[in-house]
N, C-alpha and C positions, 0 to 999 in steps of 0.2 A: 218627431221626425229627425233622421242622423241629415240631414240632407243642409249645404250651406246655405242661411239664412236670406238668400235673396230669392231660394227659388219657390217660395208662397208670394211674396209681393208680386213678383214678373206672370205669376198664374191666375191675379184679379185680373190683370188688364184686359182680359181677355184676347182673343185670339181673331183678328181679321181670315174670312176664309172667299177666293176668291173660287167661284163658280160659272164656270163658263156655260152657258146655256146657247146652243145652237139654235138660231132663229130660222133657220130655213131659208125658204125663198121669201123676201121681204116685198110686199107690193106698193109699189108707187101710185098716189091720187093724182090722177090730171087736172088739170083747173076745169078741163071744157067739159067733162063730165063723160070722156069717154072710157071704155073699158081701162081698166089698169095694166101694164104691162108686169111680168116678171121680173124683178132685179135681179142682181148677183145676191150668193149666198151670205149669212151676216149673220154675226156670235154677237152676244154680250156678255160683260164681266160683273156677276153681279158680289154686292159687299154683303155679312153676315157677318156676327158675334157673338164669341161661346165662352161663355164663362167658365174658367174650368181649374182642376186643380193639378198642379204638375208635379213629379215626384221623379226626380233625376237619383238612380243607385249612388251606392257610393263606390269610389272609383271613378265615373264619368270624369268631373273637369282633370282628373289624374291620367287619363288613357285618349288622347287626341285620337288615337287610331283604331279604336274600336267601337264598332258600331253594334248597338243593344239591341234586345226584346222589347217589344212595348206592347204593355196592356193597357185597353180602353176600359173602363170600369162606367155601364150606363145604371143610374138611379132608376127607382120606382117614381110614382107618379106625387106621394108623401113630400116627395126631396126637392120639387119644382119650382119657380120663384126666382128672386133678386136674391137673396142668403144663400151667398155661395157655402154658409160653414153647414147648413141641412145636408148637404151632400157626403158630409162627415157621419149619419148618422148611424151608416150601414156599409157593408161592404169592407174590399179594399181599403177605401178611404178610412174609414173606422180604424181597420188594422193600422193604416197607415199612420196616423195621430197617434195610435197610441204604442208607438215607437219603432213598431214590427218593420226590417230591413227586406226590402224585395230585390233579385238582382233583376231587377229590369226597371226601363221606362213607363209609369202610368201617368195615363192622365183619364183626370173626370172631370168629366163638362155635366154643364146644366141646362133641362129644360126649362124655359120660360111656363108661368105659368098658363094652363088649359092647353100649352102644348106636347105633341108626342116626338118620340124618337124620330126623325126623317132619313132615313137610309143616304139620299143622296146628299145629307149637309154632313153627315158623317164620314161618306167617301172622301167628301171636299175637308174634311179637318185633319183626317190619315193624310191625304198631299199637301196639307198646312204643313203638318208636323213634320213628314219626312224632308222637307225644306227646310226646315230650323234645327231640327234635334238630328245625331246620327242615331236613328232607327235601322235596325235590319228590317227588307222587309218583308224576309222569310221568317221571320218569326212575330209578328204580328196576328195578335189573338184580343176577343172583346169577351166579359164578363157581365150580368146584371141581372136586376132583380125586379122580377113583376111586370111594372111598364117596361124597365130595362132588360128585362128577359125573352121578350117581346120585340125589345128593338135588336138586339142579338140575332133573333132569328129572320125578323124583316132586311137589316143590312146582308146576313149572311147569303139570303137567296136574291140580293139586288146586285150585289159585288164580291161573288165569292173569292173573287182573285186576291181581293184585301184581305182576307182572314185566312189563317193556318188553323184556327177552331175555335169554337166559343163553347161557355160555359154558364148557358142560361139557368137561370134560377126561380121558378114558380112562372117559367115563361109561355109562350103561345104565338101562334103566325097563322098566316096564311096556307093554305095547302095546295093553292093553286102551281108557286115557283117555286115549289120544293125542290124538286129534281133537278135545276141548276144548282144546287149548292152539296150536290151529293159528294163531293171531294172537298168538302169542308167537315174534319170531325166536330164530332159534337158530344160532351159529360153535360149532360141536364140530370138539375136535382129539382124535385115538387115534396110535399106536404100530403099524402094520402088524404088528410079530413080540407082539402082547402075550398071553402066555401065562396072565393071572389073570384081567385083562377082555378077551375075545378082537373084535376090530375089529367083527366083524360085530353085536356087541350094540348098539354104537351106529350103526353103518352102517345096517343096516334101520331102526331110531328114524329117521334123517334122511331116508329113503330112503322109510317109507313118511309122513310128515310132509307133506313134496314132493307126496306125491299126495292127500292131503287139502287142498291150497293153499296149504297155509306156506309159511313163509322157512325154509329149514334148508340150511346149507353144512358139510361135513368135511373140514378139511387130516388129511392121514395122513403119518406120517412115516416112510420105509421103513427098515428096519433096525431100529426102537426098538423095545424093549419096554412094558411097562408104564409107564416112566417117563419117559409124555409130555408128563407137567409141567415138565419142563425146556426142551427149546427152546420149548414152549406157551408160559410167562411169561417167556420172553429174546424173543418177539416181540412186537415193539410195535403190532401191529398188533391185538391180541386188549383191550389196555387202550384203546384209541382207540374199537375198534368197543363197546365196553361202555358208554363216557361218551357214545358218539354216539347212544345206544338214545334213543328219546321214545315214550311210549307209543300206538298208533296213536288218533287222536280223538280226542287230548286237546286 
């Protein structure tokens, strides 16, 4: 990485994300055992921790006044665990270690293991970070692969306001909340032969996207399996259209 040497140490610590969760109307027990009344309404702040890896361009601590791109880069389910350097294996990251210059902000966090992407611990780490880092946050775009391709498109239809596009790779969702995220573009790449995520889980996502009014295009790559993270991030064209994301009206 060209990046100064404190910004891997400051990206173990992981990251506190605070979570406000609306408790509703909270009920009071009476001691005499009569009906409960209704109180006033009542939030809680709950604590999380995401391991992750941060990757500040160069030029940031040079440019007080300029506020970046940031890409979120979510892993497959392989990269999961306390070893934050798994996360290195693939992806971004990958590029990243092995010296390749992005002009933007990324960061990649880590799932614990046996867990998945959560859409709303991710919202809550996008307003971590635009707290701490100057993020634009019109151009805020997420990338990932398998489980993280996956979670790309679960965040995108939980919060589309956070995302100017994602860039799912061998991914899959839901089809229920599609049509909220229709103003989110979308480049999805799959593996024709993939045997774990079969084409068609993200084919239909694009396919019925399209006809709600999005933007959704999918390169296929024939012969591949499941592991179409490889040509995916040896094409330059997948990090270009990610930094090229603005988000629409802003």
């Amino acid at each position: 990485m060209t990046n100064p040497p404190d910004i891997d140490r400051r990206s173990l610590l992981g990251l506190p994300l605070a979570l406000a969760a609306a408790a509703g109307h909270a009920a009071t027990a009476p001691a005499d055992g009569h009906q409960a009344e209704w109180a006033t309404p009542a939030s809680l702040t709950l604590q999380a921790t995401l391991r992750h890896w941060l990757y500040l361009p160069a030029g940031y601590h040079e440019r007080p006044d300029k506020a970046w791109p940031l890409i979120v880069f979510l892993h497959g389910s392989g990269e999961r665990g306390a070893q934050l350097d798994r996360v290195k294996a693939h992806g971004l990251p990958k590029l990243l270690a092995a010296g390749q210059a992005i002009p933007a902000i990324v960061v990649s966090p880590q799932c614990d293991d046996d867990l998945d992407w959560d859409p709303h611990l991710l919202h809550a780490l996008l307003l971590a970070l635009r707290g701490t880092w100057r993020i634009d946050p019109r151009r805020v775009s997420a990338t990932g692969l398998s489980m993280g391709g996956g979670g790309c498109w679960d965040w995108a239809m939980a919060y589309p306001d956070d995302l100017a596009g994602i860039a799912p790779v061998c991914g899959y969702g839901s089809h229920l909340r599609l049509a909220r995220m229709r103003g989110v573009p979308v480049r999805a790449y799959h593996g024709a032969d993939d045997s774990v995520v079969p084409l068609s889980a993200q084919q239909t996502l694009v396919t019925e996207l399209r006809g709600l009014g999005g933007q959704a295009e999918l390169t296929i790559y024939p012969g591949v399996g499941h592991d179409a993270w490889n040509p995916a991030y040896a094409d330059p064209a997948l990090l270009a259209w990610l930094l090229a994301r603005v988000k629409a009206g802003a």
